[in-house]
VOBA-1610 file (N, C-alpha, C; in pm, whole numbers, padded with zeros to 5 digits, always signed):
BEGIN
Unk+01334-04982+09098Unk+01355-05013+08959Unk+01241-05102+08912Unk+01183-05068+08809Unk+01082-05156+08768Unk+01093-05262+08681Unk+01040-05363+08698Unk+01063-05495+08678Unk+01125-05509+08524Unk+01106-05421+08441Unk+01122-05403+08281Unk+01267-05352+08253Unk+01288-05259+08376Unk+01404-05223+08376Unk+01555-05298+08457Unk+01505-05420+08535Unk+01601-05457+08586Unk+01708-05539+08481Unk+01850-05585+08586Unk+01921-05618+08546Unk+01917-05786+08465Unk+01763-05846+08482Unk+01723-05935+08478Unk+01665-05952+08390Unk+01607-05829+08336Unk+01475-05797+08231Unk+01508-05859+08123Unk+01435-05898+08004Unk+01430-05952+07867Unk+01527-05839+07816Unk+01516-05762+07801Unk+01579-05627+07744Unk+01714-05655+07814Unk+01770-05710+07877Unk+01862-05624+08002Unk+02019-05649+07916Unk+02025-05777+07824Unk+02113-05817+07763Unk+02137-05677+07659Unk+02032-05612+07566Unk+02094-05553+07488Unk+02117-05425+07499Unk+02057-05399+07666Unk+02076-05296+07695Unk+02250-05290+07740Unk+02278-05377+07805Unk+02431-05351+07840Unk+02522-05370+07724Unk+02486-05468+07618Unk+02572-05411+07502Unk+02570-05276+07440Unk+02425-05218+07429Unk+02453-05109+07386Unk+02567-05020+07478Unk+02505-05031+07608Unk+02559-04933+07706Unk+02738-04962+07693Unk+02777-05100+07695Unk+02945-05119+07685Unk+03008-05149+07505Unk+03177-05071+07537Unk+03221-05078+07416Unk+03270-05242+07451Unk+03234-05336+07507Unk+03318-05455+07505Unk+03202-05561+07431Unk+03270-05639+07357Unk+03200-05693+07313Unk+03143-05847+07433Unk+03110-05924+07389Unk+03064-06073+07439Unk+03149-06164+07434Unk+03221-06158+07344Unk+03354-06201+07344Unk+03483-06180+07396Unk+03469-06050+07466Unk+03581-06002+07526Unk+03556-06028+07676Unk+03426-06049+07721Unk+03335-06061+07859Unk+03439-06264+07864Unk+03392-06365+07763Unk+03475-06468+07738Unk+03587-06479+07778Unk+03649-06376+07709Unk+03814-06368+07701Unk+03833-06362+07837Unk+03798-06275+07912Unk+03796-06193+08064Unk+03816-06312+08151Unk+03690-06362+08135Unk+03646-06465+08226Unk+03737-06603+08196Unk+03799-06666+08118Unk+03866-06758+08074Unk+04019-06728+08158Unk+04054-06561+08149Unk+04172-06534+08169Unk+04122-06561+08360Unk+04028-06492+08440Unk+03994-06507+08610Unk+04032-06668+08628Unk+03940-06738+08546Unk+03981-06911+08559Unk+04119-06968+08564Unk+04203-06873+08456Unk+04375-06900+08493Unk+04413-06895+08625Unk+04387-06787+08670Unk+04457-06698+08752Unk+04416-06785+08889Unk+04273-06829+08902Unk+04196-06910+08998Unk+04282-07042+09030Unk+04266-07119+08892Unk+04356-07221+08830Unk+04549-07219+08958Unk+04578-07128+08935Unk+04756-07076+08955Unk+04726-07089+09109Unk+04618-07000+09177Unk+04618-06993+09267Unk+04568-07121+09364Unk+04467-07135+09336Unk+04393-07294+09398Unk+04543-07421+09360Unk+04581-07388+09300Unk+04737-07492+09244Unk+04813-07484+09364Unk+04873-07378+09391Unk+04949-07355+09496Unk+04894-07370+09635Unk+04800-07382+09649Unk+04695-07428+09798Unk+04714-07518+09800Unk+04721-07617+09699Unk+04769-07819+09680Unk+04556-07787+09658Unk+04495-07718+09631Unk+04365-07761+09640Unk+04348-07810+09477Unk+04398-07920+09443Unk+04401-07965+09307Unk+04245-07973+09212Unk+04196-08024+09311Unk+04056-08058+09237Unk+03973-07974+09181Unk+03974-07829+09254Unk+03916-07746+09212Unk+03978-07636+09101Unk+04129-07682+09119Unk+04213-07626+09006Unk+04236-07686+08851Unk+04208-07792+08876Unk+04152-07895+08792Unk+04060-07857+08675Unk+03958-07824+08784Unk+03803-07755+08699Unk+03836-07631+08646Unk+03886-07529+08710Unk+03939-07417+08669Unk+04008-07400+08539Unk+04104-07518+08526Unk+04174-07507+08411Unk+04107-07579+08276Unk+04000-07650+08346Unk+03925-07713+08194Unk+03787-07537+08167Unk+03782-07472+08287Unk+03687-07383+08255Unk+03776-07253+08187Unk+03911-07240+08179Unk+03957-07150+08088Unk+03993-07164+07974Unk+04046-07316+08007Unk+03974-07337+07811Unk+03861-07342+07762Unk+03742-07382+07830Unk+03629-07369+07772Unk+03595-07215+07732Unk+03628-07123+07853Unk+03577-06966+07805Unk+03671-06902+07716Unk+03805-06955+07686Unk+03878-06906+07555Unk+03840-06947+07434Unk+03790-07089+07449Unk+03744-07125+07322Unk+03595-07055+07308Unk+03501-07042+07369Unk+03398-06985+07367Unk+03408-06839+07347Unk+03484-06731+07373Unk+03558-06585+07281Unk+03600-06575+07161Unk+03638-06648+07070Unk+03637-06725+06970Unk+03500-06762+06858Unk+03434-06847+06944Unk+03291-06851+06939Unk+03195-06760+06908Unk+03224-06689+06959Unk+03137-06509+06966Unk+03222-06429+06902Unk+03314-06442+06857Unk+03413-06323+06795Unk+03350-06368+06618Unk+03321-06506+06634Unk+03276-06530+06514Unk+03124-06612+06459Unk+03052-06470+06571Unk+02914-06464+06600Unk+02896-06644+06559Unk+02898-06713+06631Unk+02847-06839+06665Unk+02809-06909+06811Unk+02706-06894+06848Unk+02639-06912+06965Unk+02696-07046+07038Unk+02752-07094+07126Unk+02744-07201+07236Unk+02712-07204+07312Unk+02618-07344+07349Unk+02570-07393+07472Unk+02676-07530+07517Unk+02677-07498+07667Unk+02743-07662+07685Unk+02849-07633+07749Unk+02938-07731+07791Unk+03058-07703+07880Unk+03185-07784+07772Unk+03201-07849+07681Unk+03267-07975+07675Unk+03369-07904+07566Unk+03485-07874+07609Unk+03599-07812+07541Unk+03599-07891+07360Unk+03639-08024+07424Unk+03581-08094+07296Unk+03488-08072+07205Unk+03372-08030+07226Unk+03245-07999+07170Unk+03268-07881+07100Unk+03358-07771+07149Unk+03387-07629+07080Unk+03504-07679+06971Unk+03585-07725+07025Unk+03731-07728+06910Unk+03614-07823+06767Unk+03510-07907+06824Unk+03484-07972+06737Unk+03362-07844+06591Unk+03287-07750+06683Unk+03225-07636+06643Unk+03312-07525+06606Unk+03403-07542+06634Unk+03497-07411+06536Unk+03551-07496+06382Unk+03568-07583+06449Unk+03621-07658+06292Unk+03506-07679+06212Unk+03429-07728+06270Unk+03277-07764+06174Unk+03229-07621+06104Unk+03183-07534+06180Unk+03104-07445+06167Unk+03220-07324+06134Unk+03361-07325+06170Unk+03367-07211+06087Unk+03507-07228+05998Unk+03521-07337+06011Unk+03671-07395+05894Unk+03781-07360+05980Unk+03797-07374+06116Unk+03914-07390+06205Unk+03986-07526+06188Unk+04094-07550+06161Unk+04186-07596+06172Unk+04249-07660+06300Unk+04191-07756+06324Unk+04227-07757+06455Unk+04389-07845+06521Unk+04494-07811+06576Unk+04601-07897+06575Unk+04619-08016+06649Unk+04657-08120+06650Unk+04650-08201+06711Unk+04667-08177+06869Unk+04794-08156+06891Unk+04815-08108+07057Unk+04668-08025+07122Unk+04593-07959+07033Unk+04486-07857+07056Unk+04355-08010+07090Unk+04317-08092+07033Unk+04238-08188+07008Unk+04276-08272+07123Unk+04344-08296+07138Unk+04418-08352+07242Unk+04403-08351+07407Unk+04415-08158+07395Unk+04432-08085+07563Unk+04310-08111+07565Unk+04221-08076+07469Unk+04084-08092+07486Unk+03988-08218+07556Unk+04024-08334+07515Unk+04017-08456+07526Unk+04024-08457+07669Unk+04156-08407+07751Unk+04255-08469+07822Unk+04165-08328+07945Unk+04139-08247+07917Unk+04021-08140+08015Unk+03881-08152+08053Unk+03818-08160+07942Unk+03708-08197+07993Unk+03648-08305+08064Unk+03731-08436+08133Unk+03683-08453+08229Unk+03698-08425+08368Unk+03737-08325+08377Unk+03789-08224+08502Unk+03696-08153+08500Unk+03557-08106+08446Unk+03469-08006+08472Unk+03407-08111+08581Unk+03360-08230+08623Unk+03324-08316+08644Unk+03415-08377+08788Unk+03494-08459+08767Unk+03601-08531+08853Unk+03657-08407+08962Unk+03677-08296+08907Unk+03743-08177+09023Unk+03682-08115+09127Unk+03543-08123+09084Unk+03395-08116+09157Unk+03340-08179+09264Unk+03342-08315+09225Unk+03230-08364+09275Unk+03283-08539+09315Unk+03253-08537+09448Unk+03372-08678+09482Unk+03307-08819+09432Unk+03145-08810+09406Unk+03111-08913+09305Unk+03136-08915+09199Unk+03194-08829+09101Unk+03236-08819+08985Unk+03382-08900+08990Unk+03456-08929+09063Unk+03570-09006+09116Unk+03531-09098+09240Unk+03478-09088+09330Unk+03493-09194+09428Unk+03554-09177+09525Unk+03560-09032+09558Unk+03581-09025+09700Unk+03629-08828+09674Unk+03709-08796+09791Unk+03724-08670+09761Unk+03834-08638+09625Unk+03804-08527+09570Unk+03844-08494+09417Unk+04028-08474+09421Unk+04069-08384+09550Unk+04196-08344+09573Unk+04325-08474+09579Unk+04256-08606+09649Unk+04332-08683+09669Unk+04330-08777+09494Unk+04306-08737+09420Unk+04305-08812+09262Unk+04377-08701+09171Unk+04464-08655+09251Unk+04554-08516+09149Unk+04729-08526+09249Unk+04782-08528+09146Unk+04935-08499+09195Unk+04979-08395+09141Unk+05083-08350+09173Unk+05143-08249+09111Unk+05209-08274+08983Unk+05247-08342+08956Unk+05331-08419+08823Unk+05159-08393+08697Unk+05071-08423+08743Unk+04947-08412+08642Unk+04880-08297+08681Unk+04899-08203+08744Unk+04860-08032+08756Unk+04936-07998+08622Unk+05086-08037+08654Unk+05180-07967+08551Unk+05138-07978+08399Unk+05089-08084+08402Unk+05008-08160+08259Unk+04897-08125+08226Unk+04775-08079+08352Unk+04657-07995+08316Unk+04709-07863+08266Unk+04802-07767+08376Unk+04884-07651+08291Unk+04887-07649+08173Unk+04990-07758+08121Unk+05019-07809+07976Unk+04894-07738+07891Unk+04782-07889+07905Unk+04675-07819+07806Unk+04584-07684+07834Unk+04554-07641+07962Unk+04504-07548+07956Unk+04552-07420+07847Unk+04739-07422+07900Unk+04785-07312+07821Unk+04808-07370+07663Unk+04773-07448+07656Unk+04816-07492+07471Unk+04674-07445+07418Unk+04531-07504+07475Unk+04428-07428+07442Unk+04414-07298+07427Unk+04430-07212+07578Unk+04418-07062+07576Unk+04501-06991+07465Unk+04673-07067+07412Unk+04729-07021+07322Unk+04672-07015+07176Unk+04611-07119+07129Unk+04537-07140+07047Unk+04410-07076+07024Unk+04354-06998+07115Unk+04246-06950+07109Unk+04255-06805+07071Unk+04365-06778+07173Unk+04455-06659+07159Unk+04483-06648+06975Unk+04514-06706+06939Unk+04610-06669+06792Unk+04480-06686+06702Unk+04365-06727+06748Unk+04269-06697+06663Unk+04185-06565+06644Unk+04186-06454+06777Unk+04147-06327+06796Unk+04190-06248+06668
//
């Protein structure tokens, strides 16, 4: 395959939109929904920390489907940063509980990771009583993102 033609190429992005009926936003949606499912599963391992991250990364990729559904480009990870760019940039409404989960996730892209981001390993700074509560906002986000499609 020649270098123009790979999956890598400058071209390679609009070649697979042309080639798929899915949009960029639905690729979002997809991927937000794997992070649940990751999320459910890493939960039940007791591997908290990394379920943690999972659940701040499916709200980030629901809110980011959203984003692209209403051709507006994001860079960045910070759930906060989107609820704050849908409202700014496209007159979203955002609800409190929604502002909130947000707040209360994004420092889990961070802390669920990485044991300097907390101070030692990530799993032992999660109980189950506050999984149930990451749940909480993950699914109050994804719902919210949901009813904006």
């Amino acid at each position: 395959m020649s270098a123009d033609r790979s999956a890598f190429g400058p071209e390679a992005r609009f070649r697979y939109n042309a080639r798929m009926s899915v949009s960029e936003s639905d690729w979002w949606k997809e991927a937000a929904e794997a992070d649940r499912k990751a999320f459910i599963l890493l939960r039940s391992e007791r591997s908290y920390g990394l379920a943690a991250f999972h659940a701040q990364q499916a709200a980030e990729k629901s809110l980011k489907a959203v984003c692209h559904a209403g051709k507006l480009p994001t860079i960045g990870h910070s759930v906060v940063g989107l609820v704050d760019k849908l409202e700014r940039k496209l007159g979203v409404t955002i609800p409190q509980d929604v502002r909130e989960a947000a707040v209360r996730l994004d420092p889990h892209y961070i802390q669920g990771r990485y044991p300097n981001g907390v101070g030692g390993v990530p799993d032992r700074f999660y109980s189950e009583n506050l999984m149930q509560e990451i749940e909480r906002w993950m699914n109050t986000t994804m719902s919210f993102a949901a009813s904006l499609r």
